[in-house]
MDTraj code that builds the backbone (N, CA, C; nanometers):
import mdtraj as md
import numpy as np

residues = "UNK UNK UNK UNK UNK UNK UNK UNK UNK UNK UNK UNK UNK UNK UNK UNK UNK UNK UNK UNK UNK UNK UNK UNK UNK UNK UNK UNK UNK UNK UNK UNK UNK UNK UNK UNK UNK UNK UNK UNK UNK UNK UNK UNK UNK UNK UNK UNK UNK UNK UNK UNK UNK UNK UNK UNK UNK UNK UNK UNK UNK UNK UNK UNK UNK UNK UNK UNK UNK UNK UNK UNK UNK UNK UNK UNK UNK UNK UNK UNK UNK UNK UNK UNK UNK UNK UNK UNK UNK UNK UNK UNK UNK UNK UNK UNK UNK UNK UNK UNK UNK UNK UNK UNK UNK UNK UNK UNK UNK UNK UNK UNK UNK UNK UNK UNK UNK UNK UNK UNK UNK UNK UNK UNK UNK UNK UNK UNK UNK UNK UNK UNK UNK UNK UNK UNK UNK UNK UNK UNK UNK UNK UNK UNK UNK UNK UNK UNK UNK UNK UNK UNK UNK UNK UNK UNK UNK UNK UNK UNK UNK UNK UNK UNK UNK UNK UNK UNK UNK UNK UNK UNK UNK UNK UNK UNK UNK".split()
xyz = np.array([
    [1.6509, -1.6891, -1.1521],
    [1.5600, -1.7407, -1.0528],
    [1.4184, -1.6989, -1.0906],
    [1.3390, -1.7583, -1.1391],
    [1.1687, -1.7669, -1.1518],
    [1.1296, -1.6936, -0.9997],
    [1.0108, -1.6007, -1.0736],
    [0.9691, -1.5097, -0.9463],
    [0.9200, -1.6276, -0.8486],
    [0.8523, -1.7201, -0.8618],
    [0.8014, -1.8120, -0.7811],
    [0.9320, -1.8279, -0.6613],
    [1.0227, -1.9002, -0.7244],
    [1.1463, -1.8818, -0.6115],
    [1.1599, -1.7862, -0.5379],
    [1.2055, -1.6365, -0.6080],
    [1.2549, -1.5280, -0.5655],
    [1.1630, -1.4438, -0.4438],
    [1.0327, -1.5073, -0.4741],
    [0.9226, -1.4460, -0.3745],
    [0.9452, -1.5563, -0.2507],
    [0.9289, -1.6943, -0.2316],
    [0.9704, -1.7966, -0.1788],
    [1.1217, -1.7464, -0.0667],
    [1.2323, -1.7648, -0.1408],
    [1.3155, -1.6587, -0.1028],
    [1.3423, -1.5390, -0.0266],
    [1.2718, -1.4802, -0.1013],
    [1.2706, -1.3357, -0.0365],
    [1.1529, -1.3578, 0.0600],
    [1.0841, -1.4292, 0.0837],
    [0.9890, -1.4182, 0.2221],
    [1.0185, -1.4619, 0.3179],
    [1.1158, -1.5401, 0.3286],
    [1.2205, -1.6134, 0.4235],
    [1.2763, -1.5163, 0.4751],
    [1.3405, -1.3757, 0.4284],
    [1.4428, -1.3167, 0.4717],
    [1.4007, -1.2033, 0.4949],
    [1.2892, -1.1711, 0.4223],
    [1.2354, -1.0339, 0.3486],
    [1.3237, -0.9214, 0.4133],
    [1.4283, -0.9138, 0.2705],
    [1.5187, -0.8153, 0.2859],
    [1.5261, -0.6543, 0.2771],
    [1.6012, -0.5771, 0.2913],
    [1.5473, -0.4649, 0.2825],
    [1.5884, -0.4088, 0.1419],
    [1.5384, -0.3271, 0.1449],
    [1.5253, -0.2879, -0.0471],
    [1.6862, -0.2222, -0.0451],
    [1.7646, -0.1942, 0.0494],
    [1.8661, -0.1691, -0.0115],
    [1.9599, -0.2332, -0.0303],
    [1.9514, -0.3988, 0.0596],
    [2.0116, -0.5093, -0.0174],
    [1.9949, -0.5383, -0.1571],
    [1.9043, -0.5416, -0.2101],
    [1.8597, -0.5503, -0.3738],
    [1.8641, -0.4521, -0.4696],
    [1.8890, -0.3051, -0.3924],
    [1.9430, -0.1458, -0.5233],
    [2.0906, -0.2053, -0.5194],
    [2.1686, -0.2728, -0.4239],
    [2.3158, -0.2763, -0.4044],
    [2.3806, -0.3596, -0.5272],
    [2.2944, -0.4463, -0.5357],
    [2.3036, -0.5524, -0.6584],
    [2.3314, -0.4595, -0.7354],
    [2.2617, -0.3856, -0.7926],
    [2.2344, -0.3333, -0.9141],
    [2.3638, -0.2727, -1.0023],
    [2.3934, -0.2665, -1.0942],
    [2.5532, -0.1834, -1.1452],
    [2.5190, -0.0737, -1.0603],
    [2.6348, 0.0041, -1.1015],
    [2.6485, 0.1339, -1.0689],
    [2.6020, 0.2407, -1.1764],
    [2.5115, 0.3416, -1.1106],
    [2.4805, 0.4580, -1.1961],
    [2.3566, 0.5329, -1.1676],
    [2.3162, 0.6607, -1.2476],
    [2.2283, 0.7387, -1.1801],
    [2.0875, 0.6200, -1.1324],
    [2.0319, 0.5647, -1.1828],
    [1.9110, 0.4533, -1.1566],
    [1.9020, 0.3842, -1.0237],
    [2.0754, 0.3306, -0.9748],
    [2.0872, 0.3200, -0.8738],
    [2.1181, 0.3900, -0.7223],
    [2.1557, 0.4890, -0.7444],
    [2.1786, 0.6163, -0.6764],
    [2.0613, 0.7125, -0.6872],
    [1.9415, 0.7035, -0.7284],
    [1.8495, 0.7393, -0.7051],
    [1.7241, 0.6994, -0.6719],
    [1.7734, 0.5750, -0.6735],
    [1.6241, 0.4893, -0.5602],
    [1.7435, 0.4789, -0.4252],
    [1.8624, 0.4268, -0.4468],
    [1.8747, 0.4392, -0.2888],
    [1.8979, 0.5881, -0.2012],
    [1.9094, 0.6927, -0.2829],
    [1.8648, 0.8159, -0.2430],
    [1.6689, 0.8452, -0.2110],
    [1.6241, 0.7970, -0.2533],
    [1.4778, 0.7889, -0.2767],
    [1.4752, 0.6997, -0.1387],
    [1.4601, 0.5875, -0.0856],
    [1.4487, 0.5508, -0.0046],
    [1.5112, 0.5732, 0.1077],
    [1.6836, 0.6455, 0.1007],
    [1.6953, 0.7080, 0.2458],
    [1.6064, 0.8391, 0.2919],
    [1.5766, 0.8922, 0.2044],
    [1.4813, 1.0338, 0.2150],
    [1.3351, 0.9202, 0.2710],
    [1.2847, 0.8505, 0.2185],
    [1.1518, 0.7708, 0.2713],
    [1.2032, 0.7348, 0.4434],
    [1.2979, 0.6791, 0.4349],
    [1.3506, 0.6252, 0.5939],
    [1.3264, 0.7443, 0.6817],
    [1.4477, 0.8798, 0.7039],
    [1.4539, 0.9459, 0.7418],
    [1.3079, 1.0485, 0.7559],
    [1.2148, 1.0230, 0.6966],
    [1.0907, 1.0834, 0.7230],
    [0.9787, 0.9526, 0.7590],
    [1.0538, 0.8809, 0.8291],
    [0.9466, 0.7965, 0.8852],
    [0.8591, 0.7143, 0.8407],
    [0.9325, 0.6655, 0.7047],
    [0.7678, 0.6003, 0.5948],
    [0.8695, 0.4506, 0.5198],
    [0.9336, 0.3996, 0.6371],
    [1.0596, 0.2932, 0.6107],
    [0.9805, 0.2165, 0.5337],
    [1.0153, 0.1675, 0.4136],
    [0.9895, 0.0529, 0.3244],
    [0.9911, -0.0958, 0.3602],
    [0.8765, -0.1563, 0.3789],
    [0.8299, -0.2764, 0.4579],
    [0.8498, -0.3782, 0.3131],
    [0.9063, -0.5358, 0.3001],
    [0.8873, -0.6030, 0.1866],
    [0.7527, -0.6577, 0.1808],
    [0.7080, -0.6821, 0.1085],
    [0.5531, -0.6930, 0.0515],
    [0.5435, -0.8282, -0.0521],
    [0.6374, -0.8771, -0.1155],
    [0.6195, -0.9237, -0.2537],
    [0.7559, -0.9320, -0.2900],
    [0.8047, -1.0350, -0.3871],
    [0.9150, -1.0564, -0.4643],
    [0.9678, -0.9184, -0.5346],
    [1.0543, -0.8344, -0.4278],
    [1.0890, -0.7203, -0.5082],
    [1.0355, -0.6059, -0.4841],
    [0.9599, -0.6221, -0.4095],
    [0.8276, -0.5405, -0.4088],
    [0.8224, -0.4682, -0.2625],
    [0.8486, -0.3038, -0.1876],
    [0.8396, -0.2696, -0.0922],
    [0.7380, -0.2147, -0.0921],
    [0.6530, -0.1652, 0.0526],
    [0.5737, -0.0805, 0.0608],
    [0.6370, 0.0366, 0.1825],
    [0.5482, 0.1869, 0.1744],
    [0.5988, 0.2377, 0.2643],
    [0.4495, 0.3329, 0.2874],
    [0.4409, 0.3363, 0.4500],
    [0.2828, 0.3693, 0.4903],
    [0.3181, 0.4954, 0.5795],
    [0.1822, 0.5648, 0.5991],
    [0.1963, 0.6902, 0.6676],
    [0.0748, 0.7160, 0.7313],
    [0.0812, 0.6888, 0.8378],
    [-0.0638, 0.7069, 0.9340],
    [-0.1429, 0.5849, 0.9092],
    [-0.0618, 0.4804, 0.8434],
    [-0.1344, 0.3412, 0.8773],
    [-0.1817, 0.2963, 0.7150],
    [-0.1230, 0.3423, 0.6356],
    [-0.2238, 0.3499, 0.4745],
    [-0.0952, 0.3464, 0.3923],
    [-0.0633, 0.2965, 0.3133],
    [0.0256, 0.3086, 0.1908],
    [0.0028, 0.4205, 0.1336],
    [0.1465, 0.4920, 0.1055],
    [0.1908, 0.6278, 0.0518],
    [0.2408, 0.5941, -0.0246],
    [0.3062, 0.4700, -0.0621],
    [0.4150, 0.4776, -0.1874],
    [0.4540, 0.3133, -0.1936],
    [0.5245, 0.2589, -0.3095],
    [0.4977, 0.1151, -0.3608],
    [0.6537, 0.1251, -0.4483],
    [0.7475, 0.0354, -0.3996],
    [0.8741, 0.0732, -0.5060],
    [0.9180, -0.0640, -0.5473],
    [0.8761, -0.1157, -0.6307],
    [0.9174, -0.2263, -0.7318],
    [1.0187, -0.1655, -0.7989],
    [1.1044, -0.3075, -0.7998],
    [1.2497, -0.3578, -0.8673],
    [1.2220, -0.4411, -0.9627],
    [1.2757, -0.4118, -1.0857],
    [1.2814, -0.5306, -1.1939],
    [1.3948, -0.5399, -1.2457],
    [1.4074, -0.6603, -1.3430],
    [1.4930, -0.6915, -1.4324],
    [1.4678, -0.7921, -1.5436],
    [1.4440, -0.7817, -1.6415],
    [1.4492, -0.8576, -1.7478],
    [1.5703, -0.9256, -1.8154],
    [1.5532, -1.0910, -1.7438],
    [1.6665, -1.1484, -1.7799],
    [1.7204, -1.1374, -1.9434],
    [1.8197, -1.1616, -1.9588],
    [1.8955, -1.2210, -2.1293],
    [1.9941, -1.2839, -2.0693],
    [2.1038, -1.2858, -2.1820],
    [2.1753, -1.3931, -2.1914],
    [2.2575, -1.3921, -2.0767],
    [2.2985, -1.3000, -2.0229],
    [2.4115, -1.2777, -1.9136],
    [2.3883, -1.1554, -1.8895],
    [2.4768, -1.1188, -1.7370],
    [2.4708, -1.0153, -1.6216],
    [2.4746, -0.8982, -1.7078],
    [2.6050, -0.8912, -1.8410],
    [2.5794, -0.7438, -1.8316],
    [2.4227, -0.7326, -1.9812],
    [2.3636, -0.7805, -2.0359],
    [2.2615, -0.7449, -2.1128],
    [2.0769, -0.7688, -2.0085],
    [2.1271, -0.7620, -1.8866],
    [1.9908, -0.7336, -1.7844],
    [1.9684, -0.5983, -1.8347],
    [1.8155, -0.5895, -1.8154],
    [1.7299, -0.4738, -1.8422],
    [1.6870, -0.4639, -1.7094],
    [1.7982, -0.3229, -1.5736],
    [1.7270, -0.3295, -1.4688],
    [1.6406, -0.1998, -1.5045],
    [1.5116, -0.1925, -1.3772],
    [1.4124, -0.1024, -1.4169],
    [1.3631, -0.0569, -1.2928],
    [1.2778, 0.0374, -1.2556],
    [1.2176, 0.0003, -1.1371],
    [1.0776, 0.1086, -1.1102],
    [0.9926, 0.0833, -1.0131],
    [0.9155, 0.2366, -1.0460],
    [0.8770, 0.2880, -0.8745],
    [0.7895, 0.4028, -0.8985],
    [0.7440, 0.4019, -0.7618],
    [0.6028, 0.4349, -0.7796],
    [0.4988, 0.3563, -0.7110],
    [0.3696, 0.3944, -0.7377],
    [0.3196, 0.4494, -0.5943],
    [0.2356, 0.5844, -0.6205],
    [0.2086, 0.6291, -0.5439],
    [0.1119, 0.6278, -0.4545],
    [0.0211, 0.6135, -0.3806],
    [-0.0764, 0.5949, -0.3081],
    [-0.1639, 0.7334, -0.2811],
    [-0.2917, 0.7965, -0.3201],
    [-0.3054, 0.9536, -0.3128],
    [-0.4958, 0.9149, -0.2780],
    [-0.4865, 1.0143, -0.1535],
    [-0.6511, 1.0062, -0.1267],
    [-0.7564, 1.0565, -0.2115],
    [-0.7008, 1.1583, -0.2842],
    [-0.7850, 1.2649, -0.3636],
    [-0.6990, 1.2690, -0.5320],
    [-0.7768, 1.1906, -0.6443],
    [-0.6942, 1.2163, -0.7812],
    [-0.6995, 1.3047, -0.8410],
    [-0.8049, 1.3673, -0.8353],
    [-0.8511, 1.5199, -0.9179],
    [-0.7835, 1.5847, -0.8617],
    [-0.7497, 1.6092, -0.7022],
    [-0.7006, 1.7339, -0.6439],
    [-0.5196, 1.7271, -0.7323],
    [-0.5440, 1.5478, -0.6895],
    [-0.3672, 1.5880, -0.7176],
    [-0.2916, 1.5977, -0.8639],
    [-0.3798, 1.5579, -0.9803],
    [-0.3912, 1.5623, -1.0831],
    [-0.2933, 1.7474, -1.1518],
    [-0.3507, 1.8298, -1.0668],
    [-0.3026, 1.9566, -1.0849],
    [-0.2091, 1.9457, -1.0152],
    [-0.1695, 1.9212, -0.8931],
    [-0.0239, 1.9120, -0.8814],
    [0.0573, 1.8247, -0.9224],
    [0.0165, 1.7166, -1.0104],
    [0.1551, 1.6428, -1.0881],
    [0.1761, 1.7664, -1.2342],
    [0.0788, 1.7972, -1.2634],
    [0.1042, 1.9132, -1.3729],
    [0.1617, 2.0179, -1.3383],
    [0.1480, 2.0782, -1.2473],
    [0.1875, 2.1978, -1.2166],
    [0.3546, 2.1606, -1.1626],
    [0.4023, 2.0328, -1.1238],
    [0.5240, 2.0204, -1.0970],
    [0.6238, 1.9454, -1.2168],
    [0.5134, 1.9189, -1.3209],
    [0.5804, 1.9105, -1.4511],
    [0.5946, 1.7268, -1.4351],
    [0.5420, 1.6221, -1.3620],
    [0.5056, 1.5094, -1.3546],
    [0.4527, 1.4265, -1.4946],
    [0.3451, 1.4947, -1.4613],
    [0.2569, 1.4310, -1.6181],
    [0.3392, 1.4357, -1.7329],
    [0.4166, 1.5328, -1.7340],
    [0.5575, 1.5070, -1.8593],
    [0.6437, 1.3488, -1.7928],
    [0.6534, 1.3173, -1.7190],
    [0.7037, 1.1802, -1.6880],
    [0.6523, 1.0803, -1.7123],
    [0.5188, 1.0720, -1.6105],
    [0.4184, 1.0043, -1.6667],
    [0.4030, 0.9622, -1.8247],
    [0.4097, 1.0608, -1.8820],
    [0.3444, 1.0212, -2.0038],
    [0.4559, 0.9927, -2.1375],
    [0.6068, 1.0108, -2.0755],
    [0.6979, 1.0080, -2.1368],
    [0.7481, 0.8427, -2.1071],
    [0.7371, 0.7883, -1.9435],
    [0.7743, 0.6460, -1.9227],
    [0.6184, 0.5927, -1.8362],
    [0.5622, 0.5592, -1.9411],
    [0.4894, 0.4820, -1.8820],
    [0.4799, 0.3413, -1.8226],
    [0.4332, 0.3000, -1.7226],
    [0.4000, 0.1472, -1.7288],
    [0.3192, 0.0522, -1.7839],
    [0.3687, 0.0145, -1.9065],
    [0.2979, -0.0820, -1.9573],
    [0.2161, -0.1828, -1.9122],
    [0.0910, -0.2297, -1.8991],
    [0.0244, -0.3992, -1.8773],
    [0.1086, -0.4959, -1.9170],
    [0.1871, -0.5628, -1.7963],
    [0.3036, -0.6641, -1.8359],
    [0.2729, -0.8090, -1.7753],
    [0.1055, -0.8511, -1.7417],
    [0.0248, -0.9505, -1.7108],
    [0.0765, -1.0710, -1.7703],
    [0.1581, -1.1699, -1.7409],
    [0.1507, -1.3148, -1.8137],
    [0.1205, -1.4226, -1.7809],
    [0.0703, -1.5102, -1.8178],
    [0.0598, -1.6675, -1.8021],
    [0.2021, -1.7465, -1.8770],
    [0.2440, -1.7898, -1.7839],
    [0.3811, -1.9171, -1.8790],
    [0.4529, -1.8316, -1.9711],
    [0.4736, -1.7021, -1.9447],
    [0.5388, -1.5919, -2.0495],
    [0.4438, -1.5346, -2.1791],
    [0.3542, -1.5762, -2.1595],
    [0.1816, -1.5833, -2.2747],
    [0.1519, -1.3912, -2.2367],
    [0.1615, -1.2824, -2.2803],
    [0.0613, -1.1880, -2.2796],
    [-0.0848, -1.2045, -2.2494],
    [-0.1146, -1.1677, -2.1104],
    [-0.2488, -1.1859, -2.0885],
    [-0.3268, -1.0745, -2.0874],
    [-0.4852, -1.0692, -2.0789],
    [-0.5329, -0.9182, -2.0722],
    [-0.6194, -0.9682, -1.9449],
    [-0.5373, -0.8756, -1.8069],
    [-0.5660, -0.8995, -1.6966],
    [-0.6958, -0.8322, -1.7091],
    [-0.7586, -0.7198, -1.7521],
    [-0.8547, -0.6505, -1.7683],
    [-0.8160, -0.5011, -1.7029],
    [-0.7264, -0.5204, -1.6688],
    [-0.6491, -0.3401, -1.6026],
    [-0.5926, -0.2569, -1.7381],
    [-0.5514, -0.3494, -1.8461],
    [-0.5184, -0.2144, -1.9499],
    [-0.5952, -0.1164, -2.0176],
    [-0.5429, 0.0206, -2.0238],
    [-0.6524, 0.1090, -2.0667],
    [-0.5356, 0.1844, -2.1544],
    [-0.6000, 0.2469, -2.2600],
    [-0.5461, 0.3554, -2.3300],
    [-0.5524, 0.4548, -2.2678],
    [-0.4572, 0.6254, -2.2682],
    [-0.4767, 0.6995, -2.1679],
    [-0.4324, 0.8337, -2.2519],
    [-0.4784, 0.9395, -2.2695],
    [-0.4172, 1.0603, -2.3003],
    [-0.3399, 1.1541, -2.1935],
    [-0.1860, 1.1640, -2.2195],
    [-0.1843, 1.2354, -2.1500],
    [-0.0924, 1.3967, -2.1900],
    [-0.1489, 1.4775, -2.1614],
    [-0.1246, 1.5664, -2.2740],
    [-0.1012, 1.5648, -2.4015],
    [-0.1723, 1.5403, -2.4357],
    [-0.2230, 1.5359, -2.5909],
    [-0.1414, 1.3863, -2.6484],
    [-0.1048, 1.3396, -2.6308],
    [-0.0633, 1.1925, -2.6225],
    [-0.1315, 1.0667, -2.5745],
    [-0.1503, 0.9940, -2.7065],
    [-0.2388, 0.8628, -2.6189],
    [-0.1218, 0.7852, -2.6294],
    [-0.1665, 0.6704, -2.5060],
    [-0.0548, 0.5276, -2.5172],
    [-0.1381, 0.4829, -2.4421],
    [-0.1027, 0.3283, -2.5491],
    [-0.2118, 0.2269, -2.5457],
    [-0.1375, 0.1188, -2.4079],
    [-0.2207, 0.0067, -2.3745],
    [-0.2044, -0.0372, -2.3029],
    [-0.1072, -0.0356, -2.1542],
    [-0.1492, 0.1042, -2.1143],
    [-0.1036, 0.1164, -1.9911],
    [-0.2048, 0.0256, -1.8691],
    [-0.0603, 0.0032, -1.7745],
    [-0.1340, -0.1042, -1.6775],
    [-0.2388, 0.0298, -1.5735],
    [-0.3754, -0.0243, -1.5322],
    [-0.4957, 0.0585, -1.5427],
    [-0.4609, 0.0470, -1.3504],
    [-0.3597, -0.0433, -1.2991],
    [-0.4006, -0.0272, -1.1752],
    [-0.3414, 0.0852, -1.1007],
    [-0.2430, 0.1286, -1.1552],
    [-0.1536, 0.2283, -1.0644],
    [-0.1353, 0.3704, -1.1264],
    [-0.2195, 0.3637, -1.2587],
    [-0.2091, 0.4985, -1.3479],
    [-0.3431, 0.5653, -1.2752],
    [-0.2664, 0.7629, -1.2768],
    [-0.1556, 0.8200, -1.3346],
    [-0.0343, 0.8213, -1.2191],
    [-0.0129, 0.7682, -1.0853],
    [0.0523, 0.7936, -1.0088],
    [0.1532, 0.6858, -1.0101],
    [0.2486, 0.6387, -1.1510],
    [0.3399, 0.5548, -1.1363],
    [0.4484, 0.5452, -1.2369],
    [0.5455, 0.6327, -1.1396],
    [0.6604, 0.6653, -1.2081],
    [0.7687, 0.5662, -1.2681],
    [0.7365, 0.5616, -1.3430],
    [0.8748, 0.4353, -1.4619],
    [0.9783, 0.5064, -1.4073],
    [1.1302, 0.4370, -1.3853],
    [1.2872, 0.5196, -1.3953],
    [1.2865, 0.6328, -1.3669],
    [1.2093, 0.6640, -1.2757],
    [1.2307, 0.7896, -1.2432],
    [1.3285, 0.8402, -1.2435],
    [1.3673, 1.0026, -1.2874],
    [1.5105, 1.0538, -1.2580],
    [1.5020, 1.1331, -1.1417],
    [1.6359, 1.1938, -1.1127],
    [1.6711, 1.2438, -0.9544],
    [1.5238, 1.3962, -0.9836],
    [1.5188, 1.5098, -1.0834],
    [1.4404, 1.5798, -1.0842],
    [1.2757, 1.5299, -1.0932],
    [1.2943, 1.3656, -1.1271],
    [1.1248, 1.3178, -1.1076],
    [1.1070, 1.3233, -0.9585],
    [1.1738, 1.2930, -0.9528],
    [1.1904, 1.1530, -0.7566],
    [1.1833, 1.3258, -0.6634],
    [1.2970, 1.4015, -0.7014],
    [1.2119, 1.5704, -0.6328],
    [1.0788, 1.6106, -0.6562],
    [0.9942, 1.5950, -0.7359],
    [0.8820, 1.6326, -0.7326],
    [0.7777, 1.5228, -0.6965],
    [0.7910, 1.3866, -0.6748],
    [0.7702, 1.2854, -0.6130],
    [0.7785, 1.3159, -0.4803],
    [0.8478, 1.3304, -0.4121],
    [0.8729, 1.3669, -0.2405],
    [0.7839, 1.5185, -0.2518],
    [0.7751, 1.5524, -0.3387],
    [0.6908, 1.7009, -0.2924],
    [0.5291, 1.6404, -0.3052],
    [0.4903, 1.5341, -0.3773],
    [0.3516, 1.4714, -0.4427],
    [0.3297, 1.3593, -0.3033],
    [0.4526, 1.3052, -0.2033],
    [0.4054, 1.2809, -0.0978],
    [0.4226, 1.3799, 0.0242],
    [0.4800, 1.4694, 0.0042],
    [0.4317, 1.5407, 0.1173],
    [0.3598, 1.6150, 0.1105],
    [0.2660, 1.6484, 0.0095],
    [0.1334, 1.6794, -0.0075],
    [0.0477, 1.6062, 0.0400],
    [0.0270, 1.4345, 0.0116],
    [-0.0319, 1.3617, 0.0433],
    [-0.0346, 1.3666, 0.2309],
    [0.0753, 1.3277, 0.2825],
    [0.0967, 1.3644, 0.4317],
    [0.0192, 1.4552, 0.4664],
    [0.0210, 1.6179, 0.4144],
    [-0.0625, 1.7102, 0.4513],
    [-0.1837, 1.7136, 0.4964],
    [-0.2504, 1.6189, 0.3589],
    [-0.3736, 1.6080, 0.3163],
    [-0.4327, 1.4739, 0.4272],
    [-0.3460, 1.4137, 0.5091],
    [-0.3554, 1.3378, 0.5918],
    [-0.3354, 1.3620, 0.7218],
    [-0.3043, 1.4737, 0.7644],
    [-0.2912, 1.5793, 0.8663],
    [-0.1595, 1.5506, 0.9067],
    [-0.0789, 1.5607, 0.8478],
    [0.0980, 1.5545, 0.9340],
    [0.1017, 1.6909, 0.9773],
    [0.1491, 1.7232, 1.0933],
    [0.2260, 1.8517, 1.1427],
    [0.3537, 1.8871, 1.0924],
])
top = md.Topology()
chain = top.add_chain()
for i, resn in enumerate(residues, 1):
    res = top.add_residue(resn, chain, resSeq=i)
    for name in ("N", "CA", "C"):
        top.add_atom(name, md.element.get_by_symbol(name[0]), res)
traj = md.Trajectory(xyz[None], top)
């Protein structure tokens, strides 16, 4: 199904993101976004659909967090490339910059990045968001410029823990009790 449909589709129904992790095979990737999003539910920051695939989840009225689903079709069900990320939403980057380091993040970051994946008709485009980026002593080129450094590729279950600690910092910093 062409995203055009799937957004079409999905705005009709706009389902909840754990109809669409359910799809997914079975395995840690999937068991850790729908762990990731019952922890978002249960603290009050329920994932609203936004976009083909695409949830948001807000806190005091502002986006805290952004969890896109992908998949890169091929020939059949089992050679899909599923993927997914969570981008974060943060008032202050410098402040929090030391706490993705200090919780060992920026090793994620800079290990799965998100590429600039902009196309026309399947054409590579240069939306003007890609930037080269060092991150610890590592450059990689064409990362997408809109959601870097706060956007975790595949996160694993020990990313997605220090993720819930990088929004409840944010909360803090937004006055939650």
């Amino acid at each position: 199904m062409p995203n055009d449909s799937l957004f079409k589709a999905q705005k009709a129904t706009k389902p909840k993101i754990e109809t669409i992790i359910t799809e997914w095979p079975d395995g840690d990737m999937k068991k850790n976004a729908l762990d990731f999003v019952a922890w978002l539910r249960a603290n009050k920051m329920s994932p609203t659909w936004v976009s083909a695939n695409s949830w948001k989840s807000s806190y005091k009225g502002t986006g805290i967090c952004r969890i896109k689903l992908l998949y890169s079709e091929r020939e059949d069900d089992k050679n899909k490339k599923y993927t997914w990320f969570i981008a974060t939403g943060m008032s202050d980057r410098a402040k929090h910059d030391s706490f993705l380091e200090r919780e060992g993040l920026l090793v994620h970051i800079r290990d799965h990045p998100w590429f600039c994946n902009c196309t026309l008709n399947g054409m590579p485009q240069n939306c003007g968001s890609r930037q080269d980026i060092t991150i610890l002593g590592k450059t990689i080129k064409a990362v997408c410029g809109h959601y870097y450094p706060w956007y975790f590729c595949d996160p694993d279950a020990a990313t997605i823990e220090g993720i819930k600690k990088l929004i409840e910092a944010e909360r803090k910093e937004r006055g939650a009790k």
